[in-house]
N, C-alpha and C positions, 0 to 999 in steps of 0.2 A: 513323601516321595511316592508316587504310583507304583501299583506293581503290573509286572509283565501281563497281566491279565487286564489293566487296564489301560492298560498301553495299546495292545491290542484290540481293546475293543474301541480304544479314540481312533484307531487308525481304520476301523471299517466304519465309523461313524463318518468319516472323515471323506472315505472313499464315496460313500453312499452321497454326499453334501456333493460330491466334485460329478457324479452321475447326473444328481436333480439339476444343479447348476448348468449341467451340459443339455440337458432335455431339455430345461427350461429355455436355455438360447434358441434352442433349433424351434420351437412353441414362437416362440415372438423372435428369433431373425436376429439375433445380436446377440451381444453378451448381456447378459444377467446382472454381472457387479459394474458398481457404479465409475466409469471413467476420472480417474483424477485428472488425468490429461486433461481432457475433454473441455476444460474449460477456455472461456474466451478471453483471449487474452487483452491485457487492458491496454486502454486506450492510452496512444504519447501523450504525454502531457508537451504543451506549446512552449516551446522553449525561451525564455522570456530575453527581451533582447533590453542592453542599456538603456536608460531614457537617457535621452538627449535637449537640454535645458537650452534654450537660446540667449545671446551675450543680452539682450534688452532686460528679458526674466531675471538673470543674476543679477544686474546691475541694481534692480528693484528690491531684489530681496537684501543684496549689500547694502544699500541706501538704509531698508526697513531695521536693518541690524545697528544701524551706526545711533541711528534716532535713540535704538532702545539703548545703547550704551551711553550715549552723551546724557540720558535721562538719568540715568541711574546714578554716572558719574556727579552730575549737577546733586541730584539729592544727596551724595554721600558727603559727611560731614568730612572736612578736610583736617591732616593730621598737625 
């Protein structure tokens, strides 16, 4: 635990830090510490919309599906 004597000297250390900090803006015209703000906010992401498959597409890939079931069926030994 600090004692009063160190207490007090963190808080003219302290003072002294918020002095420089302040010279230092008025020196270069801004603040001194670093903006967390300040950053740029990111970019929307596109907002993805359904795909939309048309009835010809389906029908193509139902057909390609049926192929691969009858295949399979045909090779399976029957019970």
């Amino acid at each position: 635990m600090p004692t009063t004597a160190q207490l007090r000297k963190a808080v003219i250390i302290s003072e002294k830090l918020d002095a420089l900090e302040a010279e230092l803006a008025a020196i270069l015209g801004g603040s001194s510490k670093p903006a967390k703000a300040a950053k740029e906010p990111k970019a929307e992401k596109a907002k993805k919309t359904k795909r939309v498959m048309s009835p010809e597409a389906r029908e193509k890939i139902a057909a390609a599906q049926r192929k691969r079931w009858a295949k399979t069926k045909k090779a399976a030994p029957k019970a």
